[in-house]
N, C-alpha and C positions, 0 to 999 in steps of 0.2 A: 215717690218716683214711680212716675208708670210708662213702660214700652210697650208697644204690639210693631205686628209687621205681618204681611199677607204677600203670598207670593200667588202667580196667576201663569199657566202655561194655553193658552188656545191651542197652540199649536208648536212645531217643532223649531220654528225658525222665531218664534215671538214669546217674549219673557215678560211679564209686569211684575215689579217688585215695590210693595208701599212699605214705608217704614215711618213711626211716629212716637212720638217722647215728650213724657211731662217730666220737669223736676223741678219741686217744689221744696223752700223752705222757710219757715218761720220759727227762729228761736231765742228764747234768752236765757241769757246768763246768768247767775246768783255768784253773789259773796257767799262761801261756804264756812270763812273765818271772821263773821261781820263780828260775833257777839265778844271777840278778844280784842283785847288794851294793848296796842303796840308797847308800850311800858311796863308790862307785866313782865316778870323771867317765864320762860318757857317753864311750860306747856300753855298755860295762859297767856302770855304774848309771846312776844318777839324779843323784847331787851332795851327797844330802841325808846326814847324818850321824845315824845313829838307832840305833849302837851294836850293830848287830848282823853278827857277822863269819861265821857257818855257811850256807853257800852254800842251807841246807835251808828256812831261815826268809826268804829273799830276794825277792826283788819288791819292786814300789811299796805303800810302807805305806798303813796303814790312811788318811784324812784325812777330815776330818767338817769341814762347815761348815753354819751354826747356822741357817741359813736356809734347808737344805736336808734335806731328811728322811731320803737316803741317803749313802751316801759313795762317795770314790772309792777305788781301791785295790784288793788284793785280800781285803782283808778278816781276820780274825782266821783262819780256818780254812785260806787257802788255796786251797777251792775249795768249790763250791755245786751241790746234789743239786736238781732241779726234779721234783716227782713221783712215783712213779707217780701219776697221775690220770687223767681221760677226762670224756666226758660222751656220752651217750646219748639218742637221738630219736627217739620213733616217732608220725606221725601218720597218721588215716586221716582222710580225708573222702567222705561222700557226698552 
């Protein structure tokens, strides 16, 4: 994220003011409990029995509730890309 701004007086009666803005981001996400077996009792898993024994597909599954627009879990893929994106700003005023 980068701002500047320059202000300008010629004179008493006359103001220039620039202002301008990047913000930028590109992120992703990781499973941080991929290497556990929802089937395991905790600490190593969860408790929950969901039939899946490859340490690959691990972590807290997917769970949806109906009254809720997202879920918890890590999701079908395992992990989540945010971006690239930005947006940009430039104002002047006089």
């Amino acid at each position: 994220m980068y701002a500047g701004s320059w202000t300008w007086t010629p004179n008493s009666t006359w103001v220039n003011d620039v202002r301008a803005g990047v913000a930028y981001i590109a992120d992703k996400t990781t499973v941080e409990d991929g290497n556990k077996i929802a089937s395991n009792p905790w600490p190593a898993g969860y408790g929950m029995n969901t039939g899946v024994t490859n340490p690959a597909y691990g972590g807290l599954p997917s769970i949806t509730i109906n009254s809720f627009t997202g879920y918890l879990g890590a999701g079908a893929d395992g992990a989540t890309e945010c971006g690239p994106e930005g947006n940009i700003d430039f104002v002047d005023n006089v």
